[in-house]
C-alpha positions in Angstrom: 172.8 137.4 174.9 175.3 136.2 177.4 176.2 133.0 175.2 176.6 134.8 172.2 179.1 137.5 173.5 180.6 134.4 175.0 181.1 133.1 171.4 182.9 136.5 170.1 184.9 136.3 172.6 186.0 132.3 172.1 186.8 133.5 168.9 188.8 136.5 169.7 190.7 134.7 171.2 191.3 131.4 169.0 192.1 133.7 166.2 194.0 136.5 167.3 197.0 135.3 165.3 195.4 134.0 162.4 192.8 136.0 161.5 193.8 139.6 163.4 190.9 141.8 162.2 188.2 139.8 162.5 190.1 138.6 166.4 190.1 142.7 167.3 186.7 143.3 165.8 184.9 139.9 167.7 186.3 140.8 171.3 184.3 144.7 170.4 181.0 143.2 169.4 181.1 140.6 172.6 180.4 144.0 174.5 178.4 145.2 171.8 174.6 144.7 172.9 172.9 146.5 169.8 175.3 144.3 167.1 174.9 141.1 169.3 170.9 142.3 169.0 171.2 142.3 165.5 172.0 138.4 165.3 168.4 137.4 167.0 166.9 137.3 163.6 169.4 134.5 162.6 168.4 130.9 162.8 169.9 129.3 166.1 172.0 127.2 164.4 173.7 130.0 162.2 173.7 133.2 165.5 177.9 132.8 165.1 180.6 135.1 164.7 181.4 134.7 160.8 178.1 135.1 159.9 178.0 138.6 161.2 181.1 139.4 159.6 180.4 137.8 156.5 177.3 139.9 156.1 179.2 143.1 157.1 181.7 142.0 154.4 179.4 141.7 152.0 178.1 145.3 152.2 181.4 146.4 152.8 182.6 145.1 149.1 179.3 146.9 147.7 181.0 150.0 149.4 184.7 150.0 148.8 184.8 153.8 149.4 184.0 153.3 153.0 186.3 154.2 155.3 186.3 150.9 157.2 187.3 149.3 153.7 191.0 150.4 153.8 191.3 148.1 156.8 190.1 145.4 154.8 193.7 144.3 153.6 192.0 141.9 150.5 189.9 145.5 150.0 192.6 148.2 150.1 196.5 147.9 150.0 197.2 150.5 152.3 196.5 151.0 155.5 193.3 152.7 156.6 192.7 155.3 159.5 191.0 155.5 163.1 190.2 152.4 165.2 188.9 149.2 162.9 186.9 148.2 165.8 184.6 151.1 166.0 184.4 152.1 162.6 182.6 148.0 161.9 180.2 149.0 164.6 179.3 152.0 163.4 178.9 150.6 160.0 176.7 147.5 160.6 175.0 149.5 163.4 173.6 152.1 160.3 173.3 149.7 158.1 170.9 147.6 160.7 168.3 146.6 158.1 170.3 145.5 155.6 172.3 143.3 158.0 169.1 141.6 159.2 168.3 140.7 156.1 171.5 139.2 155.4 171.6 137.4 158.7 168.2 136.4 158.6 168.6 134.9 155.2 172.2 133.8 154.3 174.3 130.8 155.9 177.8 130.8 155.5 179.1 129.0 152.5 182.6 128.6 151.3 183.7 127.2 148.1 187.8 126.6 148.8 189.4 125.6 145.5 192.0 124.5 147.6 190.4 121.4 148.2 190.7 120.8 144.7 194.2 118.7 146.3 191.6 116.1 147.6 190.1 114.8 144.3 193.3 114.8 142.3 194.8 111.4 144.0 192.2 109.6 144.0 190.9 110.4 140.8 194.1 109.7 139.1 194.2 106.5 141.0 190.3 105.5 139.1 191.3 106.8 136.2 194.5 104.5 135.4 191.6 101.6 136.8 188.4 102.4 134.4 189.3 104.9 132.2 187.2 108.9 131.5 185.1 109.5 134.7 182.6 111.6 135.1 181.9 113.4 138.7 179.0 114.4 141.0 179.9 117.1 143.7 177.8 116.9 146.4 177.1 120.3 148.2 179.1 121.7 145.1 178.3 125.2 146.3 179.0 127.1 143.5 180.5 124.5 141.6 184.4 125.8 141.9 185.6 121.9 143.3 184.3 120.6 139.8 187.3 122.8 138.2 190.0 120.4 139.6 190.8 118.9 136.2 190.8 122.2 134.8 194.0 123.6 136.4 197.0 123.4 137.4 199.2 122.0 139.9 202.5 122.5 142.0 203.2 119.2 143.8 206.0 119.3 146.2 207.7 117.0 145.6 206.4 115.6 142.2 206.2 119.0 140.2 203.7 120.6 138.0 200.9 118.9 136.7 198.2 120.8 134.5 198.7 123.9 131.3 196.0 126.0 132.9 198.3 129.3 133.9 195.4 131.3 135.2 194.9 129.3 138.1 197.4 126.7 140.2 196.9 125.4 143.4 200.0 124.4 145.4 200.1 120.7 147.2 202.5 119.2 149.9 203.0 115.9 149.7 204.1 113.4 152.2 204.2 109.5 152.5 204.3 107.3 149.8 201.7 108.8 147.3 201.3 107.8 143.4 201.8 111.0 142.1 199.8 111.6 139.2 201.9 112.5 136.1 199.1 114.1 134.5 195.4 115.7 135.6 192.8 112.9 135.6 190.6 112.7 132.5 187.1 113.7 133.8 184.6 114.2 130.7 181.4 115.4 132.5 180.4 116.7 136.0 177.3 118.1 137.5 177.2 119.5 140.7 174.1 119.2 143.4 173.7 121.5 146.5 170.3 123.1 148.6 171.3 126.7 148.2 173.7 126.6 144.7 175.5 129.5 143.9 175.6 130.8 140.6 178.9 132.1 139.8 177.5 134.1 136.5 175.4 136.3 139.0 177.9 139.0 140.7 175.6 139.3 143.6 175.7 136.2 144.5 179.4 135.6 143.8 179.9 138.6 146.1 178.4 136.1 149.5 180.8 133.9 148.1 183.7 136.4 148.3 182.0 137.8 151.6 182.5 134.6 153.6 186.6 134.7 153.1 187.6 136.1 155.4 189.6 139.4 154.7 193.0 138.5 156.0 193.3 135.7 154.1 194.4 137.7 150.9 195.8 135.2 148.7 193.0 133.1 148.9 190.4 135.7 148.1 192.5 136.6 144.9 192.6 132.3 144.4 188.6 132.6 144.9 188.3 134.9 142.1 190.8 133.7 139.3 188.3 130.5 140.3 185.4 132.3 139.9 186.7 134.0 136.4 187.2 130.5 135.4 183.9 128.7 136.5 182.5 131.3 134.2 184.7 130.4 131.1 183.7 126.8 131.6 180.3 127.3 131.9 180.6 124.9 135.3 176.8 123.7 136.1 175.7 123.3 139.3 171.7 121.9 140.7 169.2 122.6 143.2 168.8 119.0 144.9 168.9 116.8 147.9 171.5 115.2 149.0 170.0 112.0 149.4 167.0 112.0 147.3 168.3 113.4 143.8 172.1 111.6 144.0 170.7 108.7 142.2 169.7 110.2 139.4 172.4 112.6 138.9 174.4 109.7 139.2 173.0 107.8 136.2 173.0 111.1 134.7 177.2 110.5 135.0 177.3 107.3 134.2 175.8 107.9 130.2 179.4 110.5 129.8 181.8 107.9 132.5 182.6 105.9 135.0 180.4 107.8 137.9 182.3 109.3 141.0 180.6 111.2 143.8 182.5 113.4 145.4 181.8 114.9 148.9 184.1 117.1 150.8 183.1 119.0 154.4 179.3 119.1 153.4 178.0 115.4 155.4 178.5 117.3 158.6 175.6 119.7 157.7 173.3 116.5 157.5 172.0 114.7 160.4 172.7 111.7 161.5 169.7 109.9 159.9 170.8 111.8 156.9 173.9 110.8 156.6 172.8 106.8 157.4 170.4 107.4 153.7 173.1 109.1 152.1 175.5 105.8 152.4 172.5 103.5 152.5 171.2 105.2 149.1 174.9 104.8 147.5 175.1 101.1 148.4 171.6 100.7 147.0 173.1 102.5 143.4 176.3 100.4 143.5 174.2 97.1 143.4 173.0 98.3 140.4 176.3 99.3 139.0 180.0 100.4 139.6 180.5 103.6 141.2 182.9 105.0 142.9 182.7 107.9 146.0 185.5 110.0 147.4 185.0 111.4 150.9 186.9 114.1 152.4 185.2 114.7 155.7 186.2 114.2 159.5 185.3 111.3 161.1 184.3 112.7 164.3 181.8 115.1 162.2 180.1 112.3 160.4 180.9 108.5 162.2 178.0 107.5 160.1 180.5 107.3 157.0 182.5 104.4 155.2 185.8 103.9 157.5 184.9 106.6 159.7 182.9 104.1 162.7 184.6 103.9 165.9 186.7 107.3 165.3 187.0 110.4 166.6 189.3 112.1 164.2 188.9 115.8 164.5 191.6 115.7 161.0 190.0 115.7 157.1 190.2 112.0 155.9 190.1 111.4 152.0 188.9 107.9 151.7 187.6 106.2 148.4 185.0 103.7 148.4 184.3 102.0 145.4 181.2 99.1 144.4 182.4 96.6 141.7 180.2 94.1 140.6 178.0 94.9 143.5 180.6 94.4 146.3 181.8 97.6 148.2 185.5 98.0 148.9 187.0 101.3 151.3 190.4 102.6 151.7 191.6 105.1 153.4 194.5 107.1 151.4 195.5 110.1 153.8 194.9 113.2 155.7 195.1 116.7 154.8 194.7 120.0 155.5 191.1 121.5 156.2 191.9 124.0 152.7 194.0 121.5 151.1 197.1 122.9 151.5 199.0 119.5 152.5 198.1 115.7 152.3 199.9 113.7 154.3 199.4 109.9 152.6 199.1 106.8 153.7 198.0 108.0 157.5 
C-alpha cells in the first residue's frame, strides 16, 4: 500500500504542470486507502497511476452528465463546480465494481497519431530506393500509425505535404533532413498486436479515448478525427505475436510491396529474450529476401535492438535497418519527440 501511494505521489508531483488534473487528483488518492484498495486486483506490472485514471475516464465518458465531467476540460468547455479531487473519489469509490473490472482487465494502451512524424522520413527515403511499399505495424494498437500516408502534413520548415483536410499532423524539423515532397506511396498495410483495438466498436474506441489523458485537449480531438478516419479506410489490424506471426504477415506484404515493419514504443513491452527473437527472426526473413524495418524506440528500453547496444539513451531513436541481398545495413536518422511533435535529424 505504502509503494503505491508512493507512486501517486511521484506523479503528482512530475506532472503538476503538465498534466494539472490528473497531478491534483494523484496527490488525493496517495492518501486514499479504499481507491489505492481498489488497484490490488490489477496485475503487478499494471497497479500505476494512469491506469486508475484511465478506467475512471472511461466511465466518466459513458457519463458525461456527471458532475465530475465538467472538470474534464476534453469533456466539458466550462468550468465545473466543487473540489475535482473529491468528487473523482467519490465517483470511482461508487462505482467500485465496475472499476475492478476495468483494472483487473485493461492495460493501458495508446494509439498517438502523432507518431505518424516517425514513418514519414524514412519511408519517403525507401520509397525513392524500391518503389510502392507495403507496411507491417507491430503492436499497431488499433491500427491509427498505419494512416500515415493517408493525411496530411505541416513541416516546419518544408511546408504541407498531403490533401487529406480532415486530419494534419504538425512536424518540426531540424538538421539536414530530405524532406519529402510528397507522402510515401504505401499500397497495403496490415497491422499485428496481442490486445487489437477495433476502432469500428465504440466501446472499445472509448479505452482508447480513456487513456488520453483529459488535459491534453488537442490531442483527444486529433485521436478522434483519427479514429473517424481509420473507419473510412477500413484500416485492418490482427491478433498475433510479435515474434511468431511477423513472418508471415511479412510475406503477406511482400505479394502488394516492398515489405517494411514498422515498430514504434511497443519492444519495451517484450522481454529481453523477446526482443533477441524479434531481431533474430527478422534477420532470418531478410536472408530470404529484402526487407526493410523502421524502429522508433529508446535505446535504453530495448539495448537488444539494431544500433541501440552499448546506449543508454532515455530519447526516441528512429533508425532504419534494411537486408538487401541478404546483408543487413542500420542507420540511425534522428531523434524525436516521445508524440512526434519534433525530429531533430541527423543526431
Amino acid at each position: 500500500m505504502h509503494d503505491l501511494a508512493q507512486r501517486f505521489s511521484e506523479f503528482s508531483k512530475s506532472f503538476d504542470k503538465g498534466a494539472p488534473l490528473y497531478s491534483r487528483i494523484a496527490h488525493r488518492v496517495a492518501s486514499e486507502p479504499a481507491v489505492l484498495d481498489l488497484m490490488a486486483v490489477a496485475p503487478i506490472t499494471q497497479r500505476i497511476p494512469v491506469l486508475l485514471f484511465a478506467s475512471a475516464h472511461h466511465l466518466l465518458l459513458g457519463e458525461r452528465s456527471h458532475e465530475l465531467a465538467q472538470h474534464y476540460p476534453n469533456i466539458s468547455l466550462e468550468p465545473g463546480l466543487g473540489d475535482a479531487t473529491d468528487l473523482f473519489v467519490a465517483f470511482v469509490l461508487e462505482r467500485a465494481e465496475a472499476m475492478k473490472d476495468l483494472l483487473a482487465t485493461r492495460s493501458t494502451q495508446t494509439n498517438e497519431i502523432g507518431r505518424c512524424n516517425w514513418f514519414l522520413f524514412p519511408f519517403a527515403m525507401l520509397n525513392a530506393e524500391v518503389g510502392p511499399l507495403a507496411q507491417v505495424d507491430v503492436g499497431s494498437s488499433a491500427g491509427l500509425n498505419q494512416l500515415f500516408p493517408k493525411i496530411s502534413y505541416e513541416l516546419r520548415p518544408g511546408g504541407m505535404i498531403g490533401d487529406n483536410n480532415a486530419l494534419t499532423i504538425t512536424c518540426n524539423i531540424t538538421g539536414e533532413a530530405p524532406t519529402p515532397q510528397q507522402v510515401p506511396n504505401v499500397c497495403w498495410s496490415v497491422g499485428l498486436d496481442a490486445k487489437p483495438i477495433d476502432v469500428r466498436s465504440d466501446e472499445e474506441v472509448r479505452w482508447l479515448e480513456a487513456c488520453v489523458w483529459p488535459d491534453q485537449v488537442e490531442r483527444f480531438d486529433r485521436l478522434q478525427r483519427a479514429i473517424s478516419l481509420a473507419r473510412q479506410h477500413n484500416i485492418e489490424v490482427e491478433q498475433g505475436d510479435a515474434v511468431d506471426d511477423v513472418a508471415q504477415a511479412i510475406e503477406r506484404a511482400a505479394k502488394h510491396g516492398h515489405p517494411v515493419v514498422t515498430t514504434s514504443w511497443v519492444l519495451n513491452y517484450l522481454s529481453s529474450e523477446r526482443r533477441i527473437a524479434f531481431v533474430d527472426e527478422l534477420d532470418r526473413v531478410g536472408t530470404e529476401r529484402d526487407l526493410s524495418w523502421v524502429i522508433a524506440e529508446s535505446p535504453y528500453e530495448t539495448p537488444e535492438l539494431p544500433g541501440h547496444r552499448g546506449s543508454d539513451e532515455l530519447i526516441t531513436v528512429i533508425t532504419l535497418v534494411t537486408w538487401r541481398q541478404g546483408q543487413r545495413a542500420v542507420q540511425r536518422l534522428a531523434t524525436t519527440h516521445p508524440h512526434g511533435h519534433w525530429i531533430k535529424w541527423g543526431e
